[in-house]
C-alpha positions as CSV (number, residue, x, y, z in Angstrom):
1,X,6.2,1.9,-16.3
2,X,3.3,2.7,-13.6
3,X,1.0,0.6,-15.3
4,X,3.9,-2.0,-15.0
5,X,3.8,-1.4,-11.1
6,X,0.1,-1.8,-10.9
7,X,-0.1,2.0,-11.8
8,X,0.7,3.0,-8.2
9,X,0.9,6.6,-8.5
10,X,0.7,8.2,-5.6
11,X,-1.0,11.1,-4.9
12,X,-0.3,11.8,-1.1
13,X,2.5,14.3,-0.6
14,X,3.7,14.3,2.7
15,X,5.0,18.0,5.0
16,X,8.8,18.5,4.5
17,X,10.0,19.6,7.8
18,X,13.6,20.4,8.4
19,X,16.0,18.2,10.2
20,X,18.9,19.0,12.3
21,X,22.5,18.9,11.4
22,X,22.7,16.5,14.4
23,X,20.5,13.8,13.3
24,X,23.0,13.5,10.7
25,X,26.0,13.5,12.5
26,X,25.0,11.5,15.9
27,X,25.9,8.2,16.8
28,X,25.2,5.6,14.4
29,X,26.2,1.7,15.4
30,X,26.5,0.4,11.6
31,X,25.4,-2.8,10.2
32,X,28.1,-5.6,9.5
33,X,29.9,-4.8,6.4
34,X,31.5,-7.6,4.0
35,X,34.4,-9.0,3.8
36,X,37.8,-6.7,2.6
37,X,37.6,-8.1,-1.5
38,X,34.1,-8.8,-1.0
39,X,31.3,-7.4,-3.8
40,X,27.9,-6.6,-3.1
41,X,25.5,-8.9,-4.8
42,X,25.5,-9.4,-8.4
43,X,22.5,-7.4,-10.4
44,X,21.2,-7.4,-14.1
45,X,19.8,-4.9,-15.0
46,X,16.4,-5.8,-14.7
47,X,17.5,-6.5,-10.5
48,X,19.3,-4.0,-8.2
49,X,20.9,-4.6,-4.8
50,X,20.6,-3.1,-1.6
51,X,20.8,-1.5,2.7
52,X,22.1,2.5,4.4
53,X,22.6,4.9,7.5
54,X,24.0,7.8,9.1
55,X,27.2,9.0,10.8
56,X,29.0,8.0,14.0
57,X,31.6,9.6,16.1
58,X,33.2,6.1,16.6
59,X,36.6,5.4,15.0
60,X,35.1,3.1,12.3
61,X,32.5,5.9,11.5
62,X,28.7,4.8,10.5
63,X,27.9,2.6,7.5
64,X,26.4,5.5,5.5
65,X,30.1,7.0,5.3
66,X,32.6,6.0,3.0
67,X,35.2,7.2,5.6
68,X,36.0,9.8,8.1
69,X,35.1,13.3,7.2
70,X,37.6,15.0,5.4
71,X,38.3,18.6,4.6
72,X,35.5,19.9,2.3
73,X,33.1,17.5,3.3
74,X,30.1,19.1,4.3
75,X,26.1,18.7,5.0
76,X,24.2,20.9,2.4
77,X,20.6,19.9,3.8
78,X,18.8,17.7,5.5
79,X,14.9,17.1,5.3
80,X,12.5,15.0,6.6
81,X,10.5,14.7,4.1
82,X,7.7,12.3,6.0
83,X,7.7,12.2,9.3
84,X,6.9,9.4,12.1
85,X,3.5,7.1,10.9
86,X,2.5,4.2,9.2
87,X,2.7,4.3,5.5
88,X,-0.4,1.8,4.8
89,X,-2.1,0.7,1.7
90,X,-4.6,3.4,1.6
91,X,-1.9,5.9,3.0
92,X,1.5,5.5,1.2
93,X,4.5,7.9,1.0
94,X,5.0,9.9,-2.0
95,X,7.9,12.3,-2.9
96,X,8.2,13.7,-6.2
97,X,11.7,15.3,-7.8
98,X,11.8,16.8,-11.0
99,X,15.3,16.1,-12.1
100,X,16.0,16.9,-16.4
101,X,16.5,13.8,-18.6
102,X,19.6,13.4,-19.2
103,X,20.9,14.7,-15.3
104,X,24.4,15.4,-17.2
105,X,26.1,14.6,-20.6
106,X,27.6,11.7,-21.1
107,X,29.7,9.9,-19.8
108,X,27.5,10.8,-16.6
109,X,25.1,8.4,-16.1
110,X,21.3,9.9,-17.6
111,X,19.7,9.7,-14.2
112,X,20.4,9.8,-10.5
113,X,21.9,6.3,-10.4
114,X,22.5,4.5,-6.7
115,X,25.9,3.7,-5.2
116,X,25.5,2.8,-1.8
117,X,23.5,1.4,0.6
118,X,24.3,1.3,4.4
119,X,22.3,0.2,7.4
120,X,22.6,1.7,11.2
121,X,21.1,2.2,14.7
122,X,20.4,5.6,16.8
123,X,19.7,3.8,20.2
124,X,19.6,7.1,21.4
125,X,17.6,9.2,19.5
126,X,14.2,10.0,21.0
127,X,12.7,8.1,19.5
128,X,15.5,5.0,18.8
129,X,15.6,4.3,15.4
130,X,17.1,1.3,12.5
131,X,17.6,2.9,9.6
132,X,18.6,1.9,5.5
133,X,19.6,4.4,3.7
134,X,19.9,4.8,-0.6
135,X,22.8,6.4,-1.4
136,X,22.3,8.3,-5.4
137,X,24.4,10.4,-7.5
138,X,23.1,12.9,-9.9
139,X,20.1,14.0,-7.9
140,X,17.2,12.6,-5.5
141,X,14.9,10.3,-7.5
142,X,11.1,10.1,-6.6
143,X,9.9,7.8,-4.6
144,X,7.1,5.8,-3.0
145,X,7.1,4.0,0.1
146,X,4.3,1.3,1.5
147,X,3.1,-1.9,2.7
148,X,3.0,-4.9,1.2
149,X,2.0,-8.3,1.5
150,X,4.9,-9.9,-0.2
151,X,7.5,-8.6,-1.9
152,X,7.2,-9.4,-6.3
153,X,10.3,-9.3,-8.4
154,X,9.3,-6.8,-11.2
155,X,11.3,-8.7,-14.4
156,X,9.2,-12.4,-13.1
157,X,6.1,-11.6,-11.2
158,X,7.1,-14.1,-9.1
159,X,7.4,-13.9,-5.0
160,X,11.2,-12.5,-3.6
161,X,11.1,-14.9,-0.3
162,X,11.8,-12.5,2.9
163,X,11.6,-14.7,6.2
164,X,11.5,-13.4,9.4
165,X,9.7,-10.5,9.2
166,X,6.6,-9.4,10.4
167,X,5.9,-6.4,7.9
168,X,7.2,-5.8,4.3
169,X,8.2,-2.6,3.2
170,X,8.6,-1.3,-0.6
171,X,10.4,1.3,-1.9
172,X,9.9,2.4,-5.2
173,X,12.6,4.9,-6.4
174,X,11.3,6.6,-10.2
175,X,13.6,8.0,-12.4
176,X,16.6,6.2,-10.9
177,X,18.4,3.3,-11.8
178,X,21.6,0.9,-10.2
179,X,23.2,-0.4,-13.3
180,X,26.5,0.8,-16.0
181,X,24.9,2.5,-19.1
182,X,25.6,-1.2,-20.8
183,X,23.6,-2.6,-18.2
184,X,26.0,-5.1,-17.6
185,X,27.0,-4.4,-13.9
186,X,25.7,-3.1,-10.9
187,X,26.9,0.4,-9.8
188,X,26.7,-0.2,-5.8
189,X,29.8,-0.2,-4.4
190,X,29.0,-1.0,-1.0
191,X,26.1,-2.3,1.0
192,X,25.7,-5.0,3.8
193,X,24.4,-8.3,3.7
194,X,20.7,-8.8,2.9
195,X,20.1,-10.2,6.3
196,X,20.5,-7.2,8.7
197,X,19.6,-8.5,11.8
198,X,18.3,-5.9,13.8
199,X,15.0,-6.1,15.6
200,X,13.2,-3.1,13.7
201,X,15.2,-3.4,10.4
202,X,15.8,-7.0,9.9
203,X,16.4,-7.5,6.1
204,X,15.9,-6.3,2.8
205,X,16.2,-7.3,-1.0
206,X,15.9,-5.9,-4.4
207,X,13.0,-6.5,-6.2
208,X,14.0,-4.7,-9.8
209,X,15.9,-2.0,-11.8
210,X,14.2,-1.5,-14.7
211,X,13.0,1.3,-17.3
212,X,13.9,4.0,-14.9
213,X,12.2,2.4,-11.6
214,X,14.0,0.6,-8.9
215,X,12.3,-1.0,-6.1
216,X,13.7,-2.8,-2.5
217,X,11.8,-5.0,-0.1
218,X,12.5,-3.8,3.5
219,X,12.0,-6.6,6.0
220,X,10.6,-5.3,9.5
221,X,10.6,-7.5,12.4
222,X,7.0,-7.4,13.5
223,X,3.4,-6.2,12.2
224,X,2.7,-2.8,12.1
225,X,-0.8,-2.6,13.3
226,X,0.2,-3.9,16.5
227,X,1.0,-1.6,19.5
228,X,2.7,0.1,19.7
229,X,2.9,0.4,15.9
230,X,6.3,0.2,14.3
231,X,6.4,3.9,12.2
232,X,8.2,5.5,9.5
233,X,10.2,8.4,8.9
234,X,12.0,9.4,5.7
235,X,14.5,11.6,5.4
236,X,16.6,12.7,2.6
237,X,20.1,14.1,3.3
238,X,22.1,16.2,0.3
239,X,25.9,16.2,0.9
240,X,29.7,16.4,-0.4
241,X,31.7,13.3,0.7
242,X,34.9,12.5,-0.4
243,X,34.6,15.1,-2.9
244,X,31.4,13.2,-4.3
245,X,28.3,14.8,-4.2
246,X,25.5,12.7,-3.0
247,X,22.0,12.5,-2.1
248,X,20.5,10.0,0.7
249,X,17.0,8.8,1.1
250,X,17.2,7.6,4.6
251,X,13.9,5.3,5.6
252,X,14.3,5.4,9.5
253,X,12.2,2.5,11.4
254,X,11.1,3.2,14.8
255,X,12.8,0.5,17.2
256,X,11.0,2.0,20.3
257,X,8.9,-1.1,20.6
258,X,12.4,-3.1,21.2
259,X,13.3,-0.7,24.3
């Protein structure tokens, strides 16, 4: 499937540092969520759909959780796993995870498979931050994270249209997927619309769920090589929720520019 993707293999690891319990559980202002009966987009399973973030103390909580916390929930770990730069074309982000194929027996799904996505702001963190988090089951997948000139669906080759933005982002999760074993439906059960709206984060799209690789289009709302630049920081968040186990891949957008 990487010769699919233009064999973008990544060799750049980035330092895991360690991030505190706080930037977990600190205010959060979430991203408008749809409708009550409302779906998230429709996928195939060639497509996959997609935005995530973290907690707030407000009553409403952040869009990264379900709902409040309840007894048992808890924060196993949280990791930054690249830390605050610009993840060009000559210098993307690479993670890899090792997960055993199948993750579980049946009926489990065979790899870590998506189920959320959420989008938020920290306009208080130092620095302020939009972030989109990818919410999985099963495990963390690997993933890539870079530049791009326009965003290509995988199952066409042709162009995913992503207006207003002044940078594109792609996210390549390997190893993953977001659709039932049938591949008839999508297994995202929550995630705002694809226009987000803020002035770091403004949008995102799928771009392909396919063969065990799942990619998203991140929309950010000006150029990165202007200054100051707009940098990136990813962070990956392991937790019980609800009595779900879950793991977060958290791409955090620097809004400092927007201060």
């Amino acid at each position: 499937m990487d010769a699919i993707r233009n064999g973008r293999t990544r060799t750049r690891t980035a330092g895991v540092g360690t991030l505190t319990l706080l930037l977990v559980l600190t205010a959060c202002t979430p991203a408008p969520q749809p409708s009550a009966g409302s779906q998230p987009p429709s996928q195939s399973p060639t497509a996959s759909v997609g935005p995530t973030a973290s907690p707030s103390p407000s009553a409403t909580g952040d869009a990264d959780e379900t709902a409040p916390p309840q007894p048992g929930d808890k924060v196993i770990s949280s990791t930054v796993t690249h830390d605050w730069s610009v993840p060009g074309p000559t210098t993307p982000f690479h993670t890899d995870h090792k997960n055993p194929v199948p993750i579980a027996p049946p009926p489990a799904a065979p790899l870590p498979t998506l189920s959320a996505i959420g989008a938020g702001q920290h306009p208080s963190d130092a620095p302020p931050y939009d972030q989109l988090s990818f919410r999985f089951t099963g495990g963390f997948p690997s993933y890539d994270v870079e530049t791009v000139p326009e965003l290509v669906d995988d199952g066409s080759g042709l162009p995913i249209p992503m207006p207003g933005t002044g940078t594109l982002l792609e996210v390549t999760f390997r190893g993953a997927q977001s659709h039932t074993a049938d591949g008839t439906a999508s297994t995202v059960t929550s995630a705002p619309p694809p226009a987000i709206g803020y002035q770091a984060l403004t949008s995102y799209a799928p771009a392909g769920d396919f063969e065990s690789v799942l990619s998203y289009g991140i929309g950010v709302g000006r150029p990165m090589g202007t200054i100051p630049e707009t940098k990136v920081r990813v962070t990956e968040v392991e937790k019980i929720e609800q009595g779900q186990h879950l793991y977060v891949v958290a791409i955090q957008l620097d809004a400092t520019a927007w201060k």
